[in-house]
VEXGU-850833 format. One record per residue (C-alpha): residue in one letter; x, y, z. Coordinates in steps of 0.05 Angstrom, whole numbers, padded with zeros to 5 digits, always signed. Layout:
N
AXYZ ...
This chain:
314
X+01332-00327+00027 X+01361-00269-00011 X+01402-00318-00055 X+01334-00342-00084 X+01294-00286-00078 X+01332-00240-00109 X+01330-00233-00194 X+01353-00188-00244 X+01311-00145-00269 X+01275-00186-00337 X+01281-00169-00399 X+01359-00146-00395 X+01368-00198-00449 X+01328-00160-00503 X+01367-00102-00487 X+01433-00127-00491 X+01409-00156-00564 X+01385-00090-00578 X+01448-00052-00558 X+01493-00105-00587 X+01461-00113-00662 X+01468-00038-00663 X+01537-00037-00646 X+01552-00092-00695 X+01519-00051-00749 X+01557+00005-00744 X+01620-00036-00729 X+01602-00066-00800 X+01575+00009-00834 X+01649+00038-00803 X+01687-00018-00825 X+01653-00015-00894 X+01657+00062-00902 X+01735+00070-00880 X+01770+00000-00903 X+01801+00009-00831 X+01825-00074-00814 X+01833-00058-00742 X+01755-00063-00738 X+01758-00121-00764 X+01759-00161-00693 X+01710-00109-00667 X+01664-00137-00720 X+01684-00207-00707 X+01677-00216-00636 X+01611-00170-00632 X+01582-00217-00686 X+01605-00282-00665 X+01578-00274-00587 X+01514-00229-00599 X+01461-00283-00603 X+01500-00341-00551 X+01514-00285-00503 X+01438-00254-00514 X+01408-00329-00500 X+01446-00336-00442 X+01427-00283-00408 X+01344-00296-00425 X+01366-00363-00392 X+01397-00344-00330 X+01341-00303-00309 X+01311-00369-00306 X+01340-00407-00277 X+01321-00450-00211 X+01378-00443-00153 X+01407-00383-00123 X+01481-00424-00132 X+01463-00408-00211 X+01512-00340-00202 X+01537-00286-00260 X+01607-00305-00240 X+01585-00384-00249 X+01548-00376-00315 X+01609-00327-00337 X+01661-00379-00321 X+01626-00436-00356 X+01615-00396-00427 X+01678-00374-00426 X+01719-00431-00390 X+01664-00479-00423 X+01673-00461-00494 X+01751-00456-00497 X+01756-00528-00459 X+01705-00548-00513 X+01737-00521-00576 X+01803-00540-00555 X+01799-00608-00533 X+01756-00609-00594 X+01805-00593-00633 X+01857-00641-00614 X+01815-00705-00613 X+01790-00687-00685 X+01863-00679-00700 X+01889-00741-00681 X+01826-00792-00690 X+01790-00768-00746 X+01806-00776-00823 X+01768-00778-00884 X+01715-00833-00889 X+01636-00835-00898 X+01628-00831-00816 X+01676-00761-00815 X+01609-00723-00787 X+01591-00782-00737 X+01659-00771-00704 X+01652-00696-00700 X+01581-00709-00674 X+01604-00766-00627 X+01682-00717-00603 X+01644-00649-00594 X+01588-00659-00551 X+01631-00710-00516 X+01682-00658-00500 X+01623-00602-00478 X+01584-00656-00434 X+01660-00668-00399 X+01669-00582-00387 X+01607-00579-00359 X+01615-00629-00314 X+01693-00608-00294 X+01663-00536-00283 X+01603-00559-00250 X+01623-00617-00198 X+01618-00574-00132 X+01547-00554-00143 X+01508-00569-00082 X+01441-00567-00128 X+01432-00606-00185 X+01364-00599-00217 X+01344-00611-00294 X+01335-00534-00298 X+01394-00512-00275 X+01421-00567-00319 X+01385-00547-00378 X+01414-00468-00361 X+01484-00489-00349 X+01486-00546-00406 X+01462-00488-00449 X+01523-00438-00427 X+01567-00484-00451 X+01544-00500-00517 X+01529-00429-00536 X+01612-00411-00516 X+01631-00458-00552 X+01586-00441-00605 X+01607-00365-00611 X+01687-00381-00607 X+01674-00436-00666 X+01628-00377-00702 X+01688-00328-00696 X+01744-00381-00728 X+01689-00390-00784 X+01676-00318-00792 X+01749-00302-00799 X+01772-00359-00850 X+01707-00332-00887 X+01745-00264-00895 X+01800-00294-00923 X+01791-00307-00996 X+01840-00312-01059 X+01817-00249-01081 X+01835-00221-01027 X+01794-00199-00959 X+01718-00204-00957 X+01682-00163-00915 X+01614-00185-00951 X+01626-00266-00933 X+01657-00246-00866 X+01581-00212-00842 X+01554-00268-00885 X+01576-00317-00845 X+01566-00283-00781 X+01483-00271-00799 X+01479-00339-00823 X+01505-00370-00759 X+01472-00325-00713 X+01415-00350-00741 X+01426-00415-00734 X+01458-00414-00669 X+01397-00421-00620 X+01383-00491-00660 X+01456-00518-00653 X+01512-00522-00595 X+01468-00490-00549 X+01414-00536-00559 X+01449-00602-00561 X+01489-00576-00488 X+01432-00557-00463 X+01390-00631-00464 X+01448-00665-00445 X+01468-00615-00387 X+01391-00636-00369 X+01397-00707-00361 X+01462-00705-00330 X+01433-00660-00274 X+01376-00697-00262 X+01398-00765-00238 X+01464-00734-00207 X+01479-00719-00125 X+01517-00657-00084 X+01580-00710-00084 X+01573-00740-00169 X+01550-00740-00222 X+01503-00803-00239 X+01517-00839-00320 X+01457-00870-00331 X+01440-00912-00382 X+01393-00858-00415 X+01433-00803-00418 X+01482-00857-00459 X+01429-00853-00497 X+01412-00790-00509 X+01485-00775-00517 X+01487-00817-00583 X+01414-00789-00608 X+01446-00713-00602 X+01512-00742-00621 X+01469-00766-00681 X+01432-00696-00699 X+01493-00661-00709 X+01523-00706-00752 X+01462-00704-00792 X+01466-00628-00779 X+01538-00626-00807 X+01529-00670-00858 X+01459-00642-00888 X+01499-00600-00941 X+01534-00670-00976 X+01468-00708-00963 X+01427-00652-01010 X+01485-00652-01056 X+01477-00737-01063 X+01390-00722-01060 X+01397-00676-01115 X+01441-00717-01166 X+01399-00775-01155 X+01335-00738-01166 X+01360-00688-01225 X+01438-00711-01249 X+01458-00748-01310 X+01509-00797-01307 X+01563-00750-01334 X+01548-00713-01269 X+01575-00768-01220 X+01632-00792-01262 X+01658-00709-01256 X+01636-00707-01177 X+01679-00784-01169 X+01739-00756-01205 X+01731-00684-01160 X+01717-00634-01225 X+01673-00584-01225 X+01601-00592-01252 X+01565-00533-01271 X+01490-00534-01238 X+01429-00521-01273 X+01380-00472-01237 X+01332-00524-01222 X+01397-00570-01192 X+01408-00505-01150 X+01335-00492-01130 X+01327-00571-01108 X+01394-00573-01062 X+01384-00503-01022 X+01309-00525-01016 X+01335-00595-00986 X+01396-00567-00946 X+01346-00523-00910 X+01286-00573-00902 X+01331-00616-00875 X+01365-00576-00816 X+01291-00547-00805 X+01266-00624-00781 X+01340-00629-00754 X+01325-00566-00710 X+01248-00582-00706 X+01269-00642-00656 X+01325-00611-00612 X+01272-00556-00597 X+01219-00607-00585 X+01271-00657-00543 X+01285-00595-00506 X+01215-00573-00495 X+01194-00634-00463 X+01251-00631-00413 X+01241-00559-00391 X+01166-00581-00374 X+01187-00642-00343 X+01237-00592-00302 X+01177-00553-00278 X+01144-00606-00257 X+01194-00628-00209 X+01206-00555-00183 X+01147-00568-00134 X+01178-00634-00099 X+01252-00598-00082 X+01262-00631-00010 X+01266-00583+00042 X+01328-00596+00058 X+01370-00588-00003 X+01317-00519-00010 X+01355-00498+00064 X+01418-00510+00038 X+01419-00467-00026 X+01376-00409+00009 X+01436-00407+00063 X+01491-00421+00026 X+01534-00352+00013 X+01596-00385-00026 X+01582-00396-00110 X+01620-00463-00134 X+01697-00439-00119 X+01730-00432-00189 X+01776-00483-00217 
């Protein structure tokens, strides 16, 4: 019974936060102080994985079978999240063009693409509950989260003037912020429902997780999109008709304090309800997932407790 028995000791996660936002502040303080560019991905890669790598380790050390392994959880954030950002990548590429629906289609390609790693990294599991679903799902999301975090962070550097070490850390605060609300999230209630209908030999497509591939298809759209939606809010509630004549024709319009005020104050509302319901939609799953803890069949309990192999890599 070791396999289950055995847990790390808790709390390593606030350490490695602890230890890791120090060592990105002086990484930023060094790089700052000496103008020395081959910091640069020393900042990068510390900011860009701090927060998904810190969440995924709080959620291993809960997580529900002992075939949930370091080397398993390592191989789907890092595995996970290039698969992701790849085939991302491409699809957006080649489908995708300018339109109105733009953000649906990201929405609709990206968690497509995680759901599809998860499951390709995930098929030989001989345990498939919601929480290790949730755990997993989560892994996924959060690579890709942090490799997408350093592309941004780095085309942030790059301005006309020149490099920017201010918008680089910018950008990395802002979306380490923000990261526990987005990939992570949205992976991690899919990865859910996908475990919980599916057997040792497949996974199960139900008509609900269809569904609830389409709703969290639909929040990050809305996520993505929340900047151009405040922009449209806030002309229509404060512009003058000159206003939309220069944003149809692409010229700049110069904002009025109020204009400013109005859009930040509606960007933010709106990715706060945005976030409010992922958390929520993932809260009721996790409970759900403890109630079902208590009804794991003996068998499949026997199987996982002697079971010495983790899912052989790809």
């Amino acid at each position: 019974m070791s396999a289950i028995t055995e847990r790390p000791k808790r709390r390593v996660w606030l350490r490695m936060f602890g230890v890791g936002l120090i060592l990105w502040i002086l990484s930023a303080l060094v790089t700052y102080l000496t103008g020395n560019p081959n910091l640069i991905p020393t900042l990068v890669l510390l900011g860009s994985f701090l927060v998904p790598v810190t969440f995924v380790a709080w959620a291993f050390e809960r997580r529900d079978s002992g075939e949930i392994t370091a080397e398993l959880v390592f191989r789907t954030f890092i595995v996970g999240g290039v698969l992701g950002v790849l085939g991302a990548s491409v699809l957006e590429a080649y489908l995708l063009h300018p339109s109105p629906w733009l953000y649906v289609g990201v929405g609709l390609i990206e968690e497509a693409v995680k759901l599809a790693a998860l499951a390709l990294l995930t098929r030989h599991l001989a345990v498939k509950s919601m929480r290790d679903g949730l755990i997993l799902g989560a892994t996924v999301g959060f690579g890709f989260a942090a490799l997408e975090s350093a592309g941004y962070a780095l085309t942030a550097l790059f301005t006309p003037q020149g490099l920017s070490l201010a918008d680089l850390v910018t950008t990395e605060l802002l979306r380490g912020l923000l990261a526990p609300v987005g990939h992570g999230l949205w992976t991690a209630v899919l990865g859910g429902l996908l475990f919980a209908w599916s057997t040792r030999e497949h996974f199960v497509l139900t008509a609900r997780l269809a569904l609830a591939y389409l709703g969290i298809s639909l929040l990050h759209a809305l996520w993505d999109s929340m900047s151009v939606i405040s922009l449209y809010a806030t002309l229509l509630l404060t512009g003058q008709p000159w206003g939309y004549e220069l944003l149809l024709r692409d010229l700049p319009a110069e904002p009025t304090g109020a204009q400013v005020a109005l859009y930040t104050t509606l960007t933010w509302v709106g990715q706060g309800l945005i976030a409010a319901i992922g958390v929520v939609w993932l809260l009721v799953l996790v409970a759900r997932s403890r109630r079902e803890r208590p009804g794991t069949p003996p068998a499949r309990t026997y199987r996982v407790a002697t079971s010495r192999h983790p899912a052989p890599p790809l």
